[in-house]
ROSE-4610 file (N, C-alpha, C; in Angstrom, 1 decimal, always signed):
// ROSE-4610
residu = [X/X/X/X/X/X/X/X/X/X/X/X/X/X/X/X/X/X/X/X/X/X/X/X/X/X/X/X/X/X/X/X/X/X/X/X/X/X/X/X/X/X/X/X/X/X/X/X/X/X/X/X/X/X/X/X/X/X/X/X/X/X/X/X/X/X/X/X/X/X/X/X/X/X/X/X/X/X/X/X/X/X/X/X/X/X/X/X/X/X/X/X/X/X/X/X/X/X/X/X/X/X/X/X/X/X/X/X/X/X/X/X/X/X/X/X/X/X/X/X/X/X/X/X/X/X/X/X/X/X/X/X/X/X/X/X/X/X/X/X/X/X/X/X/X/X/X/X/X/X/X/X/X/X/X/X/X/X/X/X/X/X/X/X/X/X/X/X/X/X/X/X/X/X/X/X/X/X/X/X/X/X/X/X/X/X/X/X/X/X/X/X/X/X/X/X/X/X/X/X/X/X/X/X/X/X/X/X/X/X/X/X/X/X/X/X/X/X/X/X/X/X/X/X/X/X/X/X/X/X/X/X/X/X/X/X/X/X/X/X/X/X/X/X/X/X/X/X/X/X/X/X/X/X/X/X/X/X/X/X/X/X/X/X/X/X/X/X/X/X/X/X/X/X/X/X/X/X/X/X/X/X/X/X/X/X/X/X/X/X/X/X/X/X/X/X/X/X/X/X/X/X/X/X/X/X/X/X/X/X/X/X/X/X/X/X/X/X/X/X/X/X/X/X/X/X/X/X/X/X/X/X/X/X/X/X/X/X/X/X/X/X/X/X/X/X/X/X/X/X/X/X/X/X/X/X/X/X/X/X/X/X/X/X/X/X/X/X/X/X/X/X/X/X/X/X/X/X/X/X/X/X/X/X/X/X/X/X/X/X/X/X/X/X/X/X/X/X/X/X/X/X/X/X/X/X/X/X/X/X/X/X/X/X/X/X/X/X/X/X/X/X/X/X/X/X/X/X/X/X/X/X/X/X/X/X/X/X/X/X/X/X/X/X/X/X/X/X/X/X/X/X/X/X/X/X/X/X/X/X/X/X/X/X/X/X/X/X/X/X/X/X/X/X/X/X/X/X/X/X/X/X/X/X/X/X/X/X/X/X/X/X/X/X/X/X/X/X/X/X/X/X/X/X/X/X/X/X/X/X/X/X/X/X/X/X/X/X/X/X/X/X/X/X/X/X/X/X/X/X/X/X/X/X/X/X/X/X/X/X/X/X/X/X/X/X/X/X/X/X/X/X/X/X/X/X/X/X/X/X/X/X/X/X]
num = [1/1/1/2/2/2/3/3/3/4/4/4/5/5/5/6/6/6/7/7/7/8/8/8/9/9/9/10/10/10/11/11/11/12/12/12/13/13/13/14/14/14/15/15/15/16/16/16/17/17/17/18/18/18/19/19/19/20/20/20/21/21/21/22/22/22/23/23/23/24/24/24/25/25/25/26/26/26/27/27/27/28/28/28/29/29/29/30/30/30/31/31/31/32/32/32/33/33/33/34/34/34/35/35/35/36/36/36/37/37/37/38/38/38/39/39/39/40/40/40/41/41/41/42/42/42/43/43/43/44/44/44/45/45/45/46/46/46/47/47/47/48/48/48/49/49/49/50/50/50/51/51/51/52/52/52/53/53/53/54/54/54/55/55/55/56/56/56/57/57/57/58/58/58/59/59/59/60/60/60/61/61/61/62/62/62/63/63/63/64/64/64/65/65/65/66/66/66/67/67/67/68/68/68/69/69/69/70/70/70/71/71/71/72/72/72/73/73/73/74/74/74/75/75/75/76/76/76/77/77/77/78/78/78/79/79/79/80/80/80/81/81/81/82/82/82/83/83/83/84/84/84/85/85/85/86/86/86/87/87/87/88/88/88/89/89/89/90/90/90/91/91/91/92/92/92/93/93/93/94/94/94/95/95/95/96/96/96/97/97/97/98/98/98/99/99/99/100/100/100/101/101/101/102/102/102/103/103/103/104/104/104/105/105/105/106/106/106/107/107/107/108/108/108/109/109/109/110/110/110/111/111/111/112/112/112/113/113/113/114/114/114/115/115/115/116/116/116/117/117/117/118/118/118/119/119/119/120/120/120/121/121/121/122/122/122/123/123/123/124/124/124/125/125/125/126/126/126/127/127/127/128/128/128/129/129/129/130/130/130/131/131/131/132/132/132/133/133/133/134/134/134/135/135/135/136/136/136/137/137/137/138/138/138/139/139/139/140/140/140/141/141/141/142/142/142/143/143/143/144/144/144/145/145/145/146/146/146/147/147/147/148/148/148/149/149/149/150/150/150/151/151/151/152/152/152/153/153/153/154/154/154/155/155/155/156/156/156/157/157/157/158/158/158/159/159/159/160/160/160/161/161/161/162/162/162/163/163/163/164/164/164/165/165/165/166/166/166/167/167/167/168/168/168/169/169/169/170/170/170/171/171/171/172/172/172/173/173/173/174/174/174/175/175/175/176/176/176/177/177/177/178/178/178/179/179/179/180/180/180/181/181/181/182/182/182/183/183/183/184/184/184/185/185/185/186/186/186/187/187/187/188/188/188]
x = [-170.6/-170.0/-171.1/-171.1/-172.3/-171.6/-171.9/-171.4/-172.3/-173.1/-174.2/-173.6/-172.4/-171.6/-171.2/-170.9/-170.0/-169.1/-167.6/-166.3/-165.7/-164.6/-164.0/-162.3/-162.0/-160.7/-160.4/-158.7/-158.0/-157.0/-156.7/-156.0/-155.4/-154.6/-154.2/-154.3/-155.1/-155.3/-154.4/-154.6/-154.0/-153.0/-152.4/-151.3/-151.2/-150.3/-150.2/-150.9/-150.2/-151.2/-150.1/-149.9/-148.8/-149.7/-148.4/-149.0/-148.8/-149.4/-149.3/-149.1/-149.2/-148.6/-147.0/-146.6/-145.1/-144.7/-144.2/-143.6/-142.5/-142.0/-140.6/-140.1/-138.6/-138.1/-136.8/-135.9/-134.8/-134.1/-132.8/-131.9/-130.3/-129.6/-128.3/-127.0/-126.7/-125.9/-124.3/-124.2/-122.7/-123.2/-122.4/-122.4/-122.8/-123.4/-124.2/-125.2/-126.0/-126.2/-126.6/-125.4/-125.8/-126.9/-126.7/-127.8/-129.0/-128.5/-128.5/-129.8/-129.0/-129.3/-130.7/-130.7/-132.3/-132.7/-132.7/-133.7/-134.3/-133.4/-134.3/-135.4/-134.2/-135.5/-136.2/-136.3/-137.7/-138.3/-138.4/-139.3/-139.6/-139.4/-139.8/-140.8/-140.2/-141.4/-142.6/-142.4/-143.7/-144.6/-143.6/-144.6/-145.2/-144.6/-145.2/-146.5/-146.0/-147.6/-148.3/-148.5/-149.4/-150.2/-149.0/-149.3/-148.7/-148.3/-148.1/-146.4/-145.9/-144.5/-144.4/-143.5/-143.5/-142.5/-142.6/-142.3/-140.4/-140.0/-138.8/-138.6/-137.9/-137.4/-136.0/-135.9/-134.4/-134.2/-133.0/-132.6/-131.0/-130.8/-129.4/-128.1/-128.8/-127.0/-127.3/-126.2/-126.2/-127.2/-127.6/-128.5/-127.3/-126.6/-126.4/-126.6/-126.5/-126.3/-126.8/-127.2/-126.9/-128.3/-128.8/-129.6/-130.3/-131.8/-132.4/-131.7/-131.1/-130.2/-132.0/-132.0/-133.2/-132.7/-133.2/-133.3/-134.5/-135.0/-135.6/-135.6/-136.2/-136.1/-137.2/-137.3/-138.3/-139.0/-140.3/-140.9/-141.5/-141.4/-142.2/-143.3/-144.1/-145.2/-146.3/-146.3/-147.2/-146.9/-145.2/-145.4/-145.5/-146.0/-146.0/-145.3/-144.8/-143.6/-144.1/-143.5/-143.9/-142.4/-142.5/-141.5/-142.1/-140.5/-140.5/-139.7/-140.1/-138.8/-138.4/-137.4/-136.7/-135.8/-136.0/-135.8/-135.1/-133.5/-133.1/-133.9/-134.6/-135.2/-134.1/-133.7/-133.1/-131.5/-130.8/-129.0/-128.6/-128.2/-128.1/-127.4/-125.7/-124.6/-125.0/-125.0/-125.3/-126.7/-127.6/-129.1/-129.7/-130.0/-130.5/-131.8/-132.9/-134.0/-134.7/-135.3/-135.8/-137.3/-137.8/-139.4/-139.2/-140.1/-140.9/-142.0/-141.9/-143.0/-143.7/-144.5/-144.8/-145.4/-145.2/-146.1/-147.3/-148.8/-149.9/-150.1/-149.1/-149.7/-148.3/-148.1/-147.6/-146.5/-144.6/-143.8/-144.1/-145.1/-145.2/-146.3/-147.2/-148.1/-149.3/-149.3/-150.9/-151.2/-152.7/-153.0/-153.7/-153.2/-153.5/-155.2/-155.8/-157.2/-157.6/-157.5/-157.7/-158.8/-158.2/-158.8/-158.5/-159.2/-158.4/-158.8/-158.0/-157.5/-158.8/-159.6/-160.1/-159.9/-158.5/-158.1/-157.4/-157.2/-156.6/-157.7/-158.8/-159.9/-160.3/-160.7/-161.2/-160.0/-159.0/-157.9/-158.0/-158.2/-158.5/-159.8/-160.8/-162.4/-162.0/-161.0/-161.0/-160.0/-159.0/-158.2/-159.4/-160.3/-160.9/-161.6/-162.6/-163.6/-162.7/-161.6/-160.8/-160.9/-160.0/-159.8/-160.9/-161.9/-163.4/-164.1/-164.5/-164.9/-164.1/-162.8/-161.8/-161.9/-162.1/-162.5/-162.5/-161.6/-161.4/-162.6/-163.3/-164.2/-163.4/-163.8/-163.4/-163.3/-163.9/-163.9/-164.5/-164.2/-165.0/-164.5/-165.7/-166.2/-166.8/-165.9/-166.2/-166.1/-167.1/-167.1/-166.1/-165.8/-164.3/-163.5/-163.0/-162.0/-163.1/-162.6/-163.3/-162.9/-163.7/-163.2/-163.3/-162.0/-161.6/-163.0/-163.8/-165.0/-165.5/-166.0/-166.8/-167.9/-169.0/-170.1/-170.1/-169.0/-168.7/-169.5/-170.2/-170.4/-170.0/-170.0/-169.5/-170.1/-171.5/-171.7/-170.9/-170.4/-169.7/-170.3/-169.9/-170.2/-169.3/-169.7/-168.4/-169.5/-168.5/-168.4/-168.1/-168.8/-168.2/-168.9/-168.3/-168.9/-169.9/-171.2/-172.5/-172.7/-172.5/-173.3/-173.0/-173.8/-173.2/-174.0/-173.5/-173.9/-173.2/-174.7/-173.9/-173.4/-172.7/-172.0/-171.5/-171.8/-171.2/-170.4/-169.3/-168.3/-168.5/-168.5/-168.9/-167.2/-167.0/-165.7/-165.9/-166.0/-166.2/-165.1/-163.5/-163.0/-161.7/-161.5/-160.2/-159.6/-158.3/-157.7/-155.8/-155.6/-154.2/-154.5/-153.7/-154.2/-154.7/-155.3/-155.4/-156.7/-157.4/-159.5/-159.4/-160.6/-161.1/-162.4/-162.9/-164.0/-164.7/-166.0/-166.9/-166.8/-166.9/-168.0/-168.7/-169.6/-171.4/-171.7/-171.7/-172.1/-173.5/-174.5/-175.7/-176.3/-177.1/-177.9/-178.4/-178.1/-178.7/-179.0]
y = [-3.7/-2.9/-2.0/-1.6/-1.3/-0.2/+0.8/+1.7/+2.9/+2.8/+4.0/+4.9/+5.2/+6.5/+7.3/+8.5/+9.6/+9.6/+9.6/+9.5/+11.0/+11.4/+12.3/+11.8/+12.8/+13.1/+14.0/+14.1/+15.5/+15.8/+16.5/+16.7/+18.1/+18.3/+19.8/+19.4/+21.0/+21.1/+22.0/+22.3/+23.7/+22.9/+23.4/+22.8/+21.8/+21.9/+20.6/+20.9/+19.3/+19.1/+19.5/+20.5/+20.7/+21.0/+20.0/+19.9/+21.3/+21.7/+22.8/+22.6/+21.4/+20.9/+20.9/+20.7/+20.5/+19.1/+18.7/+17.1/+16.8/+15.6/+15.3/+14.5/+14.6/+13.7/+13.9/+12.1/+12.0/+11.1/+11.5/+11.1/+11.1/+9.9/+9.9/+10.7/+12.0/+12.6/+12.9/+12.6/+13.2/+14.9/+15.3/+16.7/+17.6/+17.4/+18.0/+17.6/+17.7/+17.2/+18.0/+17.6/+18.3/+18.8/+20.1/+20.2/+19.9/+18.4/+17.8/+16.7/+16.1/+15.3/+15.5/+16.9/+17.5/+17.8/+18.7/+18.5/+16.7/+16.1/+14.9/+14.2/+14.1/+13.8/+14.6/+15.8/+16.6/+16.4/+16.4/+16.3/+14.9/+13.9/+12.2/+12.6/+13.6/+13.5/+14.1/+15.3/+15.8/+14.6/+14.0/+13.1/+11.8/+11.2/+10.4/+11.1/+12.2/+13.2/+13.3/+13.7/+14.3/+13.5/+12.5/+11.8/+12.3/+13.5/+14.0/+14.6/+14.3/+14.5/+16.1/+16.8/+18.6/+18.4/+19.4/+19.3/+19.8/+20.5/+20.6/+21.3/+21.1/+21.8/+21.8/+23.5/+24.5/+24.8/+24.1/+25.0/+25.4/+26.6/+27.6/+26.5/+25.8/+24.8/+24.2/+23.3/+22.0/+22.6/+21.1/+21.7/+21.1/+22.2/+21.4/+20.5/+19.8/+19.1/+19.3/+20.5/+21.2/+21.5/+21.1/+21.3/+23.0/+23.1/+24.4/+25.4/+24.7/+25.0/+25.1/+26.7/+26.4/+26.6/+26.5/+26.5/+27.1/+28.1/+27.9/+27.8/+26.3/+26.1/+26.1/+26.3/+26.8/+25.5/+25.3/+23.9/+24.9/+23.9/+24.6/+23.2/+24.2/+22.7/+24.4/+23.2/+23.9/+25.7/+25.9/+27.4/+28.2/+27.7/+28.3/+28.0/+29.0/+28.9/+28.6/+27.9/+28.0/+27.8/+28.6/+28.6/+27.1/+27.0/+25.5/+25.8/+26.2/+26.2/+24.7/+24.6/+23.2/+24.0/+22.6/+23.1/+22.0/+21.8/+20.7/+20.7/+19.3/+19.3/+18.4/+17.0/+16.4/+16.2/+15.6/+15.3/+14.6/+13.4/+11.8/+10.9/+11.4/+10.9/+11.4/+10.6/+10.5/+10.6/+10.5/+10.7/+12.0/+12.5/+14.0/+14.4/+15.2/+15.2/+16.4/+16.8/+18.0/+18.0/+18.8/+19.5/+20.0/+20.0/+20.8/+21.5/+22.8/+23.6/+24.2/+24.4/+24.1/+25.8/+26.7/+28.3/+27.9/+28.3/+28.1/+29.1/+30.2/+31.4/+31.2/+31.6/+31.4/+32.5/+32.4/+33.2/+34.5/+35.1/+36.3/+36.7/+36.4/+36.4/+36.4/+35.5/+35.1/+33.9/+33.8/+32.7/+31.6/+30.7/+30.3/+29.7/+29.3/+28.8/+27.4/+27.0/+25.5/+24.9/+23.3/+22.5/+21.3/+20.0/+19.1/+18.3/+17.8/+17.4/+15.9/+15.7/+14.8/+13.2/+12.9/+11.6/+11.6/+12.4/+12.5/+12.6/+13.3/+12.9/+11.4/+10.6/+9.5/+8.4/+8.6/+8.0/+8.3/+9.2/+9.5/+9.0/+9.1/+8.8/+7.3/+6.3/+5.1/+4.4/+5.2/+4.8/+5.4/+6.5/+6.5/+5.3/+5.1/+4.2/+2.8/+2.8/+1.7/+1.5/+2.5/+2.0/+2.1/+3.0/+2.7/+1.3/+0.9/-0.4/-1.8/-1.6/-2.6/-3.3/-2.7/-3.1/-1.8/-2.0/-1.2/-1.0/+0.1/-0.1/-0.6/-1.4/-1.3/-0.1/+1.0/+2.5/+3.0/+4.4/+6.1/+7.1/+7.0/+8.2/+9.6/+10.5/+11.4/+12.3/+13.7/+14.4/+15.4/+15.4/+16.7/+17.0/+18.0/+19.0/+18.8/+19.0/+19.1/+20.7/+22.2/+23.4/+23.2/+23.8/+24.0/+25.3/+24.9/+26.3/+25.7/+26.1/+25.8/+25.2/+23.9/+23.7/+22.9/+23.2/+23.1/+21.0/+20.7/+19.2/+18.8/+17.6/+16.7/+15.5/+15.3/+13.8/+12.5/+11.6/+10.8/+9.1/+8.7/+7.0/+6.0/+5.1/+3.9/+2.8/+2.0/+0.8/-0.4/-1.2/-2.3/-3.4/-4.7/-5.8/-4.8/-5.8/-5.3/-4.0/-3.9/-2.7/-1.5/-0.1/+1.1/+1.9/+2.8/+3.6/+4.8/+5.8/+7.4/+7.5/+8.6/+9.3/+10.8/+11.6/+12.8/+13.3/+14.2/+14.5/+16.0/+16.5/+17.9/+18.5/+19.6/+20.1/+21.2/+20.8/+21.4/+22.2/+22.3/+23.8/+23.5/+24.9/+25.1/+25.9/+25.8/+27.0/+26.5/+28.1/+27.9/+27.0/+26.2/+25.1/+24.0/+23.9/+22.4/+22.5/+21.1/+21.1/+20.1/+20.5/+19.3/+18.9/+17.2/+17.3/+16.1/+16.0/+14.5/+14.0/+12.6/+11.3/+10.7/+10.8/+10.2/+9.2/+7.9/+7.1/+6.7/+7.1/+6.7/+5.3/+5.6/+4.5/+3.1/+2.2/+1.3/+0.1]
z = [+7.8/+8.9/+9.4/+10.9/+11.5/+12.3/+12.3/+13.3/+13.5/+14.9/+15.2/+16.0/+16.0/+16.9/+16.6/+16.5/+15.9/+16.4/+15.6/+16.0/+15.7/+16.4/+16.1/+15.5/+14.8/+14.1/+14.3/+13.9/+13.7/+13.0/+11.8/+11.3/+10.7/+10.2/+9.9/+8.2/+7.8/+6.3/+5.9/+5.0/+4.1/+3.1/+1.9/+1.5/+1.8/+2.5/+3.7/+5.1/+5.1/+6.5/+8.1/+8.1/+8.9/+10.6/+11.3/+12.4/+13.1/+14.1/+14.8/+16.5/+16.6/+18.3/+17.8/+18.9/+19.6/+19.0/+18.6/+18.5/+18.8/+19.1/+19.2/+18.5/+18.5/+17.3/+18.6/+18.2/+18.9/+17.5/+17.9/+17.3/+18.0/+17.3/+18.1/+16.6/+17.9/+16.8/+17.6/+18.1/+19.2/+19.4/+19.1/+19.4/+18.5/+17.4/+16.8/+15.2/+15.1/+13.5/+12.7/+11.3/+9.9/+9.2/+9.0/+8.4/+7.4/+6.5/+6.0/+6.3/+7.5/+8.5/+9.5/+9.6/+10.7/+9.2/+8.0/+7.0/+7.5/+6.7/+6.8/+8.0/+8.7/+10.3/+10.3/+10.3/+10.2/+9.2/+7.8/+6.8/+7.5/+7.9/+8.1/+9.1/+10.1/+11.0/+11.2/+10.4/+9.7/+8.7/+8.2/+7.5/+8.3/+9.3/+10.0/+11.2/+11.3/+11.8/+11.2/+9.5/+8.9/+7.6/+7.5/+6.6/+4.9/+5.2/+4.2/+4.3/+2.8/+2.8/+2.6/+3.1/+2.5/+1.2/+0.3/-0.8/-0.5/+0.9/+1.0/+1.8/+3.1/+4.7/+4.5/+4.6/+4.6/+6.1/+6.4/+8.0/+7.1/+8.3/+8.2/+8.4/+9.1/+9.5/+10.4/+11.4/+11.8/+12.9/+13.5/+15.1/+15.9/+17.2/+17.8/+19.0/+19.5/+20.5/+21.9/+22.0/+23.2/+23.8/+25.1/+25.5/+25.5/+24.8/+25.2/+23.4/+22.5/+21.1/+20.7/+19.8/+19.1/+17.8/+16.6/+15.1/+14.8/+13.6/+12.9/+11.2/+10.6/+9.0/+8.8/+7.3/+6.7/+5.9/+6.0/+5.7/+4.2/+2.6/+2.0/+1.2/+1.1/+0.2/-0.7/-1.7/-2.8/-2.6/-2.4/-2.6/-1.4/-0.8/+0.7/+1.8/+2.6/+3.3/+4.9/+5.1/+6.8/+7.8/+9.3/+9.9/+10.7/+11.0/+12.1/+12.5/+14.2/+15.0/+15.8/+15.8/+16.5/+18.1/+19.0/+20.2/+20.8/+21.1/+21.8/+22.9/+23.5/+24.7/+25.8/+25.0/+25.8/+25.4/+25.9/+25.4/+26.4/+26.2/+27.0/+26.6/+26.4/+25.7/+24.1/+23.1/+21.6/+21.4/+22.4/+22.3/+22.8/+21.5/+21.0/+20.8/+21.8/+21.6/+21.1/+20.1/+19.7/+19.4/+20.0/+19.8/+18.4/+17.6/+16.3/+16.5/+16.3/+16.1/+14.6/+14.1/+13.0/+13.2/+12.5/+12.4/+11.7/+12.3/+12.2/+10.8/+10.7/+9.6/+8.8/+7.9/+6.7/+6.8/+6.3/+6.8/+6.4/+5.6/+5.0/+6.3/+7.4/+8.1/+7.9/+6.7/+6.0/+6.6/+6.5/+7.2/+6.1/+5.8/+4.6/+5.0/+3.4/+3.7/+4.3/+4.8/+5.3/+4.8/+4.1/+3.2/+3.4/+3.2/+3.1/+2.1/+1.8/+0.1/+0.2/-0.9/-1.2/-0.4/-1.1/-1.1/+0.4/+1.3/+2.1/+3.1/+2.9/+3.9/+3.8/+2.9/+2.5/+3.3/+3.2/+3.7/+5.3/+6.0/+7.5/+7.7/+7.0/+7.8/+7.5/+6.9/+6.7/+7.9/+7.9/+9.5/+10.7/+10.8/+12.2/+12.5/+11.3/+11.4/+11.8/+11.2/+11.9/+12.9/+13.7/+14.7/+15.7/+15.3/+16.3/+16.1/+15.0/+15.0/+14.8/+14.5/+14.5/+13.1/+12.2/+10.9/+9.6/+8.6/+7.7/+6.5/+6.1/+5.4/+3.7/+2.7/+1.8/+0.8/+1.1/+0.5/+1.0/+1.1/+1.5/+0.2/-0.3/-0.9/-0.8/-1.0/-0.8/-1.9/-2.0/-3.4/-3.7/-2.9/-3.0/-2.2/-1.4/-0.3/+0.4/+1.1/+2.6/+3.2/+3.2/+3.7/+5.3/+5.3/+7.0/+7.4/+8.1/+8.1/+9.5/+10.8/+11.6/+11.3/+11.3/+11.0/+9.5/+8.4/+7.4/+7.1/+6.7/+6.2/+5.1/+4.8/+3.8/+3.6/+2.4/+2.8/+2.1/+2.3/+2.0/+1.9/+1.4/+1.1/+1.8/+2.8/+3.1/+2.4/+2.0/+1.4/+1.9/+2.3/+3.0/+2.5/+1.6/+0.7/+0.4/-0.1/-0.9/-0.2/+1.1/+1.6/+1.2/+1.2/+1.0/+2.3/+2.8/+4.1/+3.5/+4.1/+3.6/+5.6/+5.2/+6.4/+6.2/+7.4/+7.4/+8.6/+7.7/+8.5/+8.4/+9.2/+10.0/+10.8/+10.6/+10.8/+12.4/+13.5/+14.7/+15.0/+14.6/+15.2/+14.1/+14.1/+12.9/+13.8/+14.2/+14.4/+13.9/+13.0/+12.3/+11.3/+10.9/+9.6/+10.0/+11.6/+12.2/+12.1/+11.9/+11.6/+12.6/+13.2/+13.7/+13.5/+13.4/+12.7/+13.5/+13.3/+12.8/+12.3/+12.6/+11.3/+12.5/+11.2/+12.0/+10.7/+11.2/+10.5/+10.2/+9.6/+9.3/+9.7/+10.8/+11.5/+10.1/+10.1/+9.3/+9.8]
């Protein structure tokens, strides 16, 4: 595998990897859904954003139905609390649309430290590289967390058959628990 370009990624660290954009989720509920019911779609779609499941999302009661309806439940992972407000956007008979907002600082107004977890970077530098060269490396190695820090490096190993290539990933902007970073694949 050959790749002489620096690719960019982006992901949200901390605890979890909680997203800090806007997202939507639709769902067909009639006139309102359980609270039950938006726990779950929301934990699903934090986890289809981030990759990561939260350890447990509390809302006060049903969302309704109703266009411009906001909520906010409480997302928690490893102990730490974060607000998520929900926002009906759309309502189209039984078809129900709501924005997620994810609080960048933590319900007490701490800003937690931003990190990303080992196996969870190695698993992102292996989907980017994907999808820039159209080809999955057989492994990325890397030696630890990756710190959410401006300028912050990391050197790492991809693996592809016999070959080995180092590569570094460099973290270009953090802000709230979101990083954004490099990979620069080493010229070979």
């Amino acid at each position: 595998m050959s790749v002489n370009r620096a690719v960019s990624g982006a992901f949200a660290g901390a605890a979890l990897l909680v997203a800090t954009a806007a997202c939507s989720v639709s769902f067909n509920a009639g006139s309102s859904l359980d609270r039950a019911e938006v726990e779950q779609t929301l934990a699903k779609a934090i986890e289809e954003e981030t990759g990561t499941k939260p350890d447990k999302i509390e809302c006060p009661g049903d969302l309704e139905g109703k266009l411009d309806t906001t909520m906010e439940c409480t997302l928690t992972n490893s102990g730490t609390e974060y607000a998520v407000k929900l926002t009906v956007t759309k309502v189209d008979g039984l078809d129900v649309r709501f924005d997620y907002k994810v609080a960048s600082t933590t319900k007490d107004g701490s800003t937690p430290e931003v990190a990303f977890d080992e196996t969870m970077l190695e698993e992102r530098v292996s989907g980017i590289l994907e999808e820039e060269v159209g080809q999955r490396p057989d492994k990325i190695d890397c030696p630890g967390d990756l710190a959410g820090k401006v300028g912050e490096t990391m050197r790492c190993t991809l693996s592809a058959g016999t070959d080995e290539i180092g590569l570094t990933v460099t973290v270009t902007e953090v802000e709230g628990t979101s990083m954004n970073f490099n990979v620069e694949v080493d010229k070979g």
